[in-house]
Residue, then its C-alpha position, 0 to 999 in steps of 0.5 A: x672468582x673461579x680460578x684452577x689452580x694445578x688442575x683444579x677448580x678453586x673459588x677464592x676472593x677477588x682482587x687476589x695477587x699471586x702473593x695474596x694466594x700464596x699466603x691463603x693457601x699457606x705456601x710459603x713464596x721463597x719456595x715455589x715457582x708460579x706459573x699463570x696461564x703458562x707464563x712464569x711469574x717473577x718472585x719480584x712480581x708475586x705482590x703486584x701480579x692480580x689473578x683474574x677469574x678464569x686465570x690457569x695458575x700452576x704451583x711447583x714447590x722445590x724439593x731438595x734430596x740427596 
């Protein structure tokens, strides 16, 4: 399934979830936000949300300074 994820495009597996992708792309979960067609996914939601081929998912990683 095609998917664009932060602007570009991705082929991945079908039947993923959000959690499903986070961990094929090595991210660790407790420390982004996702958004999938410009709706914000709930962190309690990650293992059940299914992407959809087409679907727009954008990834934001927390960052701390100081």
């Amino acid at each position: 399934m095609k998917l664009t994820i932060n602007g570009n495009g991705t082929e991945v597996k079908d039947g993923l979830t959000v959690k499903g992708l986070l961990e094929c792309l090595e991210i660790e979960p407790a420390r982004v936000a996702v958004e999938v067609n410009l709706r914000i996914i709930r962190k309690d939601d990650f293992h059940t949300h299914e992407l959809k081929d087409g679907d727009s998912v954008e990834i934001v990683n927390f960052v701390g300074g100081g």
